[in-house]
C-alpha distance (Angstrom), angle and dihedral (degrees) to the residues before:
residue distance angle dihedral
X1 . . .
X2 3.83 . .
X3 3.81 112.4 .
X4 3.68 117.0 -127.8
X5 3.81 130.7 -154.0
X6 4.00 93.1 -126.4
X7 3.86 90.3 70.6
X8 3.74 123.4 90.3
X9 3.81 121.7 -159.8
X10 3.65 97.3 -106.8
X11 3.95 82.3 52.7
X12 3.98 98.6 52.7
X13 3.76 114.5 111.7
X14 3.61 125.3 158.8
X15 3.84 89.1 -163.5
X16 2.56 117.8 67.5
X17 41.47 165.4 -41.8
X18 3.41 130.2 114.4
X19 4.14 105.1 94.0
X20 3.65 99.6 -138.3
X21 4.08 103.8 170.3
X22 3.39 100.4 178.6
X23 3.68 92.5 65.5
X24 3.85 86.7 53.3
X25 3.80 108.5 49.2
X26 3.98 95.7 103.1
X27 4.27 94.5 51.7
X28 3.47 113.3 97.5
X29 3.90 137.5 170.4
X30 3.69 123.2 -133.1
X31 4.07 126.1 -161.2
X32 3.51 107.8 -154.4
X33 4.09 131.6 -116.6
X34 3.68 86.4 -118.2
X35 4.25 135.7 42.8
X36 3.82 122.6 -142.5
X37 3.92 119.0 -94.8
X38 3.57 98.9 -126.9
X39 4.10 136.3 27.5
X40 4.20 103.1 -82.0
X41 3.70 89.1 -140.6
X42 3.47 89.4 153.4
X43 3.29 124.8 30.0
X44 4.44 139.4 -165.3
X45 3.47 131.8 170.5
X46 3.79 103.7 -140.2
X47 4.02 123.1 -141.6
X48 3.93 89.9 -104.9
X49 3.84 88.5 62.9
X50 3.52 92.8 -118.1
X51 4.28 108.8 118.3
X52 4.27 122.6 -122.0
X53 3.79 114.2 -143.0
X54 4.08 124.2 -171.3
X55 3.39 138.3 166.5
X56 3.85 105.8 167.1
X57 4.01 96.2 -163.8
X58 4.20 99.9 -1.4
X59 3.86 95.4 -135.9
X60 3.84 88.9 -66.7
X61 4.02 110.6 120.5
X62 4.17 86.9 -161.1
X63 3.56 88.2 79.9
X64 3.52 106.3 47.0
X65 3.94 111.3 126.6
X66 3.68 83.2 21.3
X67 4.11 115.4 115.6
X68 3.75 109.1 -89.8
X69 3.76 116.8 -143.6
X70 3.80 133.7 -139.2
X71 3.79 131.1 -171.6
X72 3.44 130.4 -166.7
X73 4.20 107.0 -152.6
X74 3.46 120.6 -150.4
X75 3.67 108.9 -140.1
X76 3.59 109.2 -162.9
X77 4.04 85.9 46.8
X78 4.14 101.1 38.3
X79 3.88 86.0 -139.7
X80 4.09 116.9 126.6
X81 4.14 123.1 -155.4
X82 3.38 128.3 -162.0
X83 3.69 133.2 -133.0
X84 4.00 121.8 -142.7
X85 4.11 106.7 -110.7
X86 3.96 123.0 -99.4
X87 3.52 108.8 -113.7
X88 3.82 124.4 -162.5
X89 3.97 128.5 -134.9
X90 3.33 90.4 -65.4
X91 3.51 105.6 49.8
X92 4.00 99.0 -102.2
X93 3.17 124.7 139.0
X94 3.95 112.8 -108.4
X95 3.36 116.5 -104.3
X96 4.32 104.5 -134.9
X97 3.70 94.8 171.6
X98 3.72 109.5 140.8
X99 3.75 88.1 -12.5
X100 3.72 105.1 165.1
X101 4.83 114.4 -123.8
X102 3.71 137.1 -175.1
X103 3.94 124.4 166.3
X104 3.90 124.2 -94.0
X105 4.01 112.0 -146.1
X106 3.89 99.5 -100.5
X107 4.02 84.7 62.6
X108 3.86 92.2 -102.8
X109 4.27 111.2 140.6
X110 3.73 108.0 -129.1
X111 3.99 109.8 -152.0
X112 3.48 125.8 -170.3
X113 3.59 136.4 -178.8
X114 3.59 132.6 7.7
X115 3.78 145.9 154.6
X116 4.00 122.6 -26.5
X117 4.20 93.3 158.9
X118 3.22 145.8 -13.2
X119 3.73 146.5 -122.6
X120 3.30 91.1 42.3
X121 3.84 94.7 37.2
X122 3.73 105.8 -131.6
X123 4.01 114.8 -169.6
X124 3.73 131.6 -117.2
X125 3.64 122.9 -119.6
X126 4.19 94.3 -161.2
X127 4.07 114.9 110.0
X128 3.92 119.2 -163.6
X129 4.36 130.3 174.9
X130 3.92 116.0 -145.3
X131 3.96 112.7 -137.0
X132 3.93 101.8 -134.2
X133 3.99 84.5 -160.1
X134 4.05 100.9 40.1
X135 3.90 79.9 35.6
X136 4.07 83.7 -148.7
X137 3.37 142.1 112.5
X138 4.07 128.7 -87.7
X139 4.17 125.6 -165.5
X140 3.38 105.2 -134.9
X141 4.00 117.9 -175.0
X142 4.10 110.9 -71.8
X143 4.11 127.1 -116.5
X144 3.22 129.4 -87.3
X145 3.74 86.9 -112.5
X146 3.64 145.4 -3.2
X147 3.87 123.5 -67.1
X148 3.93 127.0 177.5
X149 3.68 117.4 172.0
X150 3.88 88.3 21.2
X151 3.64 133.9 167.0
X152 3.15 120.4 -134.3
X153 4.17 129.8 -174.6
X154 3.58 133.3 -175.9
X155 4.12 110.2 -137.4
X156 3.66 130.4 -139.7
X157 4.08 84.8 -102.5
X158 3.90 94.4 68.5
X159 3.67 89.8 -106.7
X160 3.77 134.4 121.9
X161 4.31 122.0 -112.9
X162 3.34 111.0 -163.4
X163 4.20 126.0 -167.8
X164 3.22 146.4 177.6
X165 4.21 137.4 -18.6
X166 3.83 128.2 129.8
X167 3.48 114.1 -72.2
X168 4.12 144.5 -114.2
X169 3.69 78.5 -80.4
X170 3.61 104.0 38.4
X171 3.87 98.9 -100.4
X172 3.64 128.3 124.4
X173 3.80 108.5 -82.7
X174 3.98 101.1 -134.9
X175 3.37 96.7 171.5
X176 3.70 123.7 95.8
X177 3.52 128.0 -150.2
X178 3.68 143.4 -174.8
X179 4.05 135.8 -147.1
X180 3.55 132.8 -137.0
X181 3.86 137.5 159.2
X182 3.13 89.5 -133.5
X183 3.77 106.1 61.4
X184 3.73 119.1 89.6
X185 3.89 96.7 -127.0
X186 3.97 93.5 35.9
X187 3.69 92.0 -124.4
X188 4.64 134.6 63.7
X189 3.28 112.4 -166.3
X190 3.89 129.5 -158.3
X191 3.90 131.8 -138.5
X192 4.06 107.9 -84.6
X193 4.18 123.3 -73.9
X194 3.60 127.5 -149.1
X195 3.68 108.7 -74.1
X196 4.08 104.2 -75.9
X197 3.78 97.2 -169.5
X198 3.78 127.3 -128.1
X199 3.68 113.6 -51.8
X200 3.70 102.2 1.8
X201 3.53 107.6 -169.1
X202 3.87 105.6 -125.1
X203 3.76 133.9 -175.2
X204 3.21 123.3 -165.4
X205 4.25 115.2 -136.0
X206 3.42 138.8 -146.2
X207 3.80 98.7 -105.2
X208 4.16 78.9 56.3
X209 3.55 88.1 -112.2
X210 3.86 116.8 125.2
X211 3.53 139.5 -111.7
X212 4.04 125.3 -138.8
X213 3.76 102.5 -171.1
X214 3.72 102.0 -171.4
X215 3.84 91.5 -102.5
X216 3.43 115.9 121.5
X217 4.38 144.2 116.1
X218 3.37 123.8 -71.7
X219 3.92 101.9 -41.6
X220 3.73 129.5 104.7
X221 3.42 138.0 -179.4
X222 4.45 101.0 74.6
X223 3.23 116.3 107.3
X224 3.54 126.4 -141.6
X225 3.72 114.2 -85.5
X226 3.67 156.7 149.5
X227 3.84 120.1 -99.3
X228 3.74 119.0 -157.0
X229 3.79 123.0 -167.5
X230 3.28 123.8 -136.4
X231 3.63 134.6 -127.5
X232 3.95 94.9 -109.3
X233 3.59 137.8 27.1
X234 4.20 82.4 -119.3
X235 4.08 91.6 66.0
X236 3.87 118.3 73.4
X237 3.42 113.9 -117.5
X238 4.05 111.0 -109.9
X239 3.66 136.5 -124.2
X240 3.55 139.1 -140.4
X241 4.15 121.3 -175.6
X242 3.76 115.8 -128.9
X243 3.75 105.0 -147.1
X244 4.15 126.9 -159.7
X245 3.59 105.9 58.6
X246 3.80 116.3 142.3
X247 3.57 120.7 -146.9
X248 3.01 91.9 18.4
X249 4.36 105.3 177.4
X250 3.72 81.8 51.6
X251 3.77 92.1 86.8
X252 3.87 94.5 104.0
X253 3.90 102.0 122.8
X254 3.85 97.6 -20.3
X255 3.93 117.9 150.1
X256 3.42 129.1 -122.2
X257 3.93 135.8 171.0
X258 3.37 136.8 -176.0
X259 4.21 105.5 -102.5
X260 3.32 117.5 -115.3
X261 2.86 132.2 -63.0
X262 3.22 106.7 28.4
X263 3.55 97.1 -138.9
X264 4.13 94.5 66.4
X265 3.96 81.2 66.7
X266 3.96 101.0 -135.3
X267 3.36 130.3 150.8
X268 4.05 122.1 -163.5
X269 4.05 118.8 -167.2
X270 4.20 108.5 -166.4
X271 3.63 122.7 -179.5
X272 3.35 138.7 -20.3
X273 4.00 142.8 146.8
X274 3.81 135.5 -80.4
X275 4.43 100.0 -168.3
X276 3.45 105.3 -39.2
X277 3.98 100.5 -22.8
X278 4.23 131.2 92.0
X279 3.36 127.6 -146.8
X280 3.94 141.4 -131.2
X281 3.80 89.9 -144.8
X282 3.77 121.9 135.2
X283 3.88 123.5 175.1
X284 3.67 138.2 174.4
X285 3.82 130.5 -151.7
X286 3.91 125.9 -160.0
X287 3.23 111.2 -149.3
X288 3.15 110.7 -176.0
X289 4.22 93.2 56.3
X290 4.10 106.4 101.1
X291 3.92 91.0 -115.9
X292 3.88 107.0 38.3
X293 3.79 118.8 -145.3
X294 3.39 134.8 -177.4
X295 3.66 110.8 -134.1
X296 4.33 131.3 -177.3
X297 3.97 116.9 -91.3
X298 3.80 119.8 -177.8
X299 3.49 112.5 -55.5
X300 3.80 129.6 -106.2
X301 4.40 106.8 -94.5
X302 3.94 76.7 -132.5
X303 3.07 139.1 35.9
X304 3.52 118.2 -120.3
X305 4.12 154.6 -170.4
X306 3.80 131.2 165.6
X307 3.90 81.1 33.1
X308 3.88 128.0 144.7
X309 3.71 129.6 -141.1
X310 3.59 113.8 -157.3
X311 4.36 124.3 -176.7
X312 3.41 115.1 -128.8
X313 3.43 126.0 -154.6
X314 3.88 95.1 -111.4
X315 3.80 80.4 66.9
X316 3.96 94.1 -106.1
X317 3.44 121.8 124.9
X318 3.87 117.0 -125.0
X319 3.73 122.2 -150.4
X320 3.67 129.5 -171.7
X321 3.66 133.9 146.1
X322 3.53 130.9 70.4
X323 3.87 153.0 76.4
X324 3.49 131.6 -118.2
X325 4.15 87.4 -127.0
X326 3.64 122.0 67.6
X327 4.18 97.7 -92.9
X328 3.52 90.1 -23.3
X329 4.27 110.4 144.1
X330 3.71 90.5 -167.8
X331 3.25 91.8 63.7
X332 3.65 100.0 40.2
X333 3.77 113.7 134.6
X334 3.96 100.5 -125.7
X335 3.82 96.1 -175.1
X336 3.21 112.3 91.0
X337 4.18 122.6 -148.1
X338 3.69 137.8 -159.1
X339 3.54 129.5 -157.5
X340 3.67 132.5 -148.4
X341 3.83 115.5 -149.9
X342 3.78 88.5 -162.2
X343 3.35 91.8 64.0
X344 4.03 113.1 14.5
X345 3.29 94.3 -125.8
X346 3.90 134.1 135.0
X347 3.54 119.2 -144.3
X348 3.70 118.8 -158.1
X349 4.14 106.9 -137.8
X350 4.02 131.5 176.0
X351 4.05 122.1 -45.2
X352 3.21 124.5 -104.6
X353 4.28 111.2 -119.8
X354 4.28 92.1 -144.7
X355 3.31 113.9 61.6
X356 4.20 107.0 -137.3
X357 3.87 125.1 -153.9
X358 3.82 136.8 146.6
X359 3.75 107.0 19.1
X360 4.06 108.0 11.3
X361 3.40 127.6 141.0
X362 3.53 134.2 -167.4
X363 4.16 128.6 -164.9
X364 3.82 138.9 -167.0
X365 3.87 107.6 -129.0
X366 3.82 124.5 -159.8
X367 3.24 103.6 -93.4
X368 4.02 92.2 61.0
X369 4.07 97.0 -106.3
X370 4.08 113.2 107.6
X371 3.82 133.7 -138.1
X372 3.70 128.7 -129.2
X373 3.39 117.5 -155.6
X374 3.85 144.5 173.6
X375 3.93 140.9 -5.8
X376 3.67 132.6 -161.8
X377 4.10 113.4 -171.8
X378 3.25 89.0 163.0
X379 3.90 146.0 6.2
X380 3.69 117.8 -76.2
X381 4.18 88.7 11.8
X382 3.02 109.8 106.3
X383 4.32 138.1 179.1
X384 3.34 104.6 -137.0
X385 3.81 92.4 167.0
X386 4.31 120.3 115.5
X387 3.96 118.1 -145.2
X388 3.85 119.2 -176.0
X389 3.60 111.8 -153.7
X390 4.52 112.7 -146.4
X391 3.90 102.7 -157.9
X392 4.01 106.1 -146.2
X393 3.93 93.6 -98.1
X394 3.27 88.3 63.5
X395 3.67 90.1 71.3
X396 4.28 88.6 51.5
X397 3.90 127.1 83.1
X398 3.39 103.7 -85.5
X399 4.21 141.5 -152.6
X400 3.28 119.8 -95.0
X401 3.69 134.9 -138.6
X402 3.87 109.0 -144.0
X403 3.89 95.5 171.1
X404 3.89 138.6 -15.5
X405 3.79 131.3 162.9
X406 3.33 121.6 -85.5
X407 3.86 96.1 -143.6
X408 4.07 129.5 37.3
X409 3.80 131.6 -169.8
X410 4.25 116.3 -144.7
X411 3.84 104.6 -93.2
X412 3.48 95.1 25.2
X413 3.80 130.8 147.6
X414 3.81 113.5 -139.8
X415 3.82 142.9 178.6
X416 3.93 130.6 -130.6
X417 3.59 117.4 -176.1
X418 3.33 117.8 -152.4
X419 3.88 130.4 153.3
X420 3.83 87.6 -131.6
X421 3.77 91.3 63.0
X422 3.69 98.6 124.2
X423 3.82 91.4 62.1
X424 3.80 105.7 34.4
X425 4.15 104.7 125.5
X426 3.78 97.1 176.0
X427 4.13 139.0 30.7
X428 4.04 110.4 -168.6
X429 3.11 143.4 -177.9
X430 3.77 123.4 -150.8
X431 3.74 126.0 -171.6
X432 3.64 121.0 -139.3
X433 3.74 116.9 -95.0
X434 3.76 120.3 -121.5
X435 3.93 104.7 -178.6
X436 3.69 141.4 167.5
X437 3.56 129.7 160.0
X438 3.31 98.6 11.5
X439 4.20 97.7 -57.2
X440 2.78 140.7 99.3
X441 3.76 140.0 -179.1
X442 3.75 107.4 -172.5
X443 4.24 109.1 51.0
X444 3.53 106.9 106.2
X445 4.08 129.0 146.1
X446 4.12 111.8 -141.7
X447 3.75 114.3 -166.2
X448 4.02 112.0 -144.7
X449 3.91 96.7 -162.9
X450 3.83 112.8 -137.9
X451 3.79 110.3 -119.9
X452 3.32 96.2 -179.9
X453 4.40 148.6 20.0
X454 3.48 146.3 -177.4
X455 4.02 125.9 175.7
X456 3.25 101.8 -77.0
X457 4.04 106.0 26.6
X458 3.72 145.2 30.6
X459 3.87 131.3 -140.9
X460 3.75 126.5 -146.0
X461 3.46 145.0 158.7
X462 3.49 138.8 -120.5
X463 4.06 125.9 -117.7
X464 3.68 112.0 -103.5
X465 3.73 98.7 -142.5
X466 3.82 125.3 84.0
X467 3.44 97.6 -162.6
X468 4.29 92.5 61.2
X469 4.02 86.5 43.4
X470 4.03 103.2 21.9
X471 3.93 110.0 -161.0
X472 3.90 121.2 -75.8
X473 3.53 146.4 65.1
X474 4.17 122.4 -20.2
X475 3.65 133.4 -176.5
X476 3.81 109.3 -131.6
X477 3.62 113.6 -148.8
X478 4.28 122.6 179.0
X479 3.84 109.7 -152.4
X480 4.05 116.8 -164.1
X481 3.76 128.8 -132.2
X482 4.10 84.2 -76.3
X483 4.06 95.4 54.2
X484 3.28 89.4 -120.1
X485 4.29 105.8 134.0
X486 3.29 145.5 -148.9
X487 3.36 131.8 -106.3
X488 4.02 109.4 -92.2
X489 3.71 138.0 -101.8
X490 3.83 124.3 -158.2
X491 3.97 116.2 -113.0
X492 3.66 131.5 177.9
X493 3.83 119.2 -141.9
X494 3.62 113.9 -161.3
């Protein structure tokens, strides 16, 4: 494999609102015939476009040491199947409840963490991958220590970074640690951070530094900042404060995605509670500028907490979810909103019919519609109910993929044919969502500009940095002159 100059050596691894109904009228939500069979707590759309929901205990202490279920849901089919429970040395039944999951480059989902008590929470120190094609689970080595409520992000080297989330004892776990294949004991750790609280949301950049937004669980108290790793597990990894951020104690389940596309380096943090309160607040971060700032965007038409933002392949960002009251369903904000970054502006689009709190998730799928799922306002209550959210363009004539490779190399030039060639304005490529709790690590939209065209196809190339397009499984979406997209095909980058 070609080495490239945004890798350092610790990162080498072979392995690897403006309300504007008329433009709304033809969006629609749809609550499904049928309801999911378990909590989606957490949530992953899987490289065979079907979607993997666990829960291990579902915020219920009854059924700890109990066997936790999973399902994997086919989509297209409405059908759910269940995978047999991973069970530790002893038996048990691992506890994935608030475990934290990013993708590894072959498509498997690496999960870490999870439940060992409750009430106080103490974290798990077991690590497991899901097998989108065996759809079962695979014990991987464990952590160093325990994490619950972790983050966890998958670097531009193939391996695994994971931070944060009290501890086997209950403690705040301050000491990061990475996963490889290749390392004897699974898992490096560095020396200890600052405390990064529960969930940070984290992104990683194209310098292969990474980016704490501000987003996170519960916690305050971290500032936003940038987190460099060092060339060996000896060094301490460094920090560098990220100043500008307005309400900034509301960070308590806010969203926040990385703009698209990925290349223009912006990162956007919306919503989010301080106590029992949401905020309005929107604010964007460049950066690429030598002294990033956050700075206001247009506001959210509602403000919001427990909320998802989802990219859509028009390059919008769709947000539903969420109540203005800490998991509080009667104050849910069923509206949904999406915001264009070309033009900060919100656009107020059809309500939701289940209102979603505490533990809801929400996913693009490939062919451009997204699912809502779950809710949890209080233990043992559970939403159980699936909406399917149809942005407008999916109501338009639409591109079509006719054939793409299956496979792409960093740097390389590739051809999509497509009868709509001569009006195709954007190719993208999306990476699969894996969410819970409002974050999520792995959403990101890469454009692959088009160099080239004929009638009936369109060239383009691929980026040539793993860290803006980390190794692993894409969908590629064309959009025409309109933004409206295609339908996607799956593509591995590697």
């Amino acid at each position: 494999m070609t080495q490239l100059n945004n890798k350092t050596n610790l990162q080498e691894e072979t392995d690897l609102g403006t309300f504007i109904a008329q433009a709304t009228t033809t969006d629609k939500w749809q609550v499904l015939s049928y309801s999911a069979p378990i909590l989606p707590i957490h949530a992953a759309l899987l490289r065979t476009g079907k979607i993997f929901f666990f829960c291990g205990s579902g915020n219920d202490s009854t059924r700890l040491n109990t066997p936790y279920d999973s399902v994997v849901w086919d989509v297209n089919k409405g059908t759910f199947s269940r995978q047999a429970p991973p069970l530790d040395s002893n038996n048990q039944p691992m506890d994935l409840f608030c475990a934290g999951h990013s993708f590894r480059p072959d498509g498997l989902l690496l999960v870490a963490g999870g439940t060992l008590r409750y009430d106080p929470f103490y974290g798990s120190p077991y690590a497991l991958m899901f097998d989108p094609i065996a759809e079962k689970w695979v014990k991987i080595l464990s952590m160093n220590n325990g994490r619950w409520y972790p983050t966890v992000l998958t670097l531009g080297s193939g391996r695994v970074l994971a931070v944060s989330g009290p501890d086997k004892d209950g403690k705040l776990n301050r000491q990061p640690e990475i996963y490889s294949a290749f390392f004897p004991n699974g898992w490096k750790a560095f020396p200890t951070t600052s405390a990064l609280p529960p969930y940070a949301h984290l992104f990683l950049l194209s310098s292969g530094k990474i980016f704490y937004s501000g987003a996170q669980m519960g916690g305050t108290g971290v500032t936003p900042r940038i987190l460099t790793l060092p060339e060996t597990f000896t060094q301490s990894i460094t920090e560098t404060v990220v100043t500008g951020l307005q309400d900034i104690a509301f960070g308590d389940q806010a969203a926040s995605v990385l703009l698209p596309p990925a290349q223009d380096q912006k990162v956007m943090i919306l919503g989010g509670g301080s106590g029992k309160t949401a905020t309005k607040r929107v604010n964007i971060v460049d950066l690429k500028a030598s002294n990033p700032t956050y700075v206001a965007a247009k506001p959210l038409n509602y403000a919001r907490m427990h909320h998802s933002a989802v990219l859509l392949p028009d390059r919008t960002v769709f947000v539903c979810n969420g109540s203005k009251m800490n998991e509080d369903t009667t104050q849910s904000m069923l509206p949904a909103e999406i915001y264009n970054p070309a033009t900060n502006t919100w656009t107020v689009v059809a309500k939701q019919t289940v209102p979603r709190v505490y533990h809801s998730v929400a996913l693009l799928l490939p062919d451009g519609s997204v699912v809502a799922a779950g809710g949890n306002p209080q233990r043992r209550v559970n939403e159980l109910r699936l909406e399917i959210y149809s942005p407008a363009y999916m109501s338009r004539s639409r591109p079509v993929i006719q054939s793409a490779p299956q496979t792409v190399t960093y740097g390389q030039q590739f051809t999509i044919q497509t009868p709509q060639a001569a009006n195709i304005k954007w190719v993208s490529l999306i990476r699969p969502m894996a969410t819970t709790h409002s974050c999520d690590t792995e959403q990101r939209l890469v454009d692959a500009p088009i160099i080239s065209r004929n009638a009936t196809s369109v060239k383009v190339t691929v980026i040539n940095n793993r860290n803006i397009a980390p190794p692993g499984w894409y969908m590629l979406f064309i959009s025409d002159n309109n933004g409206t997209p295609s339908v996607a095909t799956w593509t591995q980058i590697y």
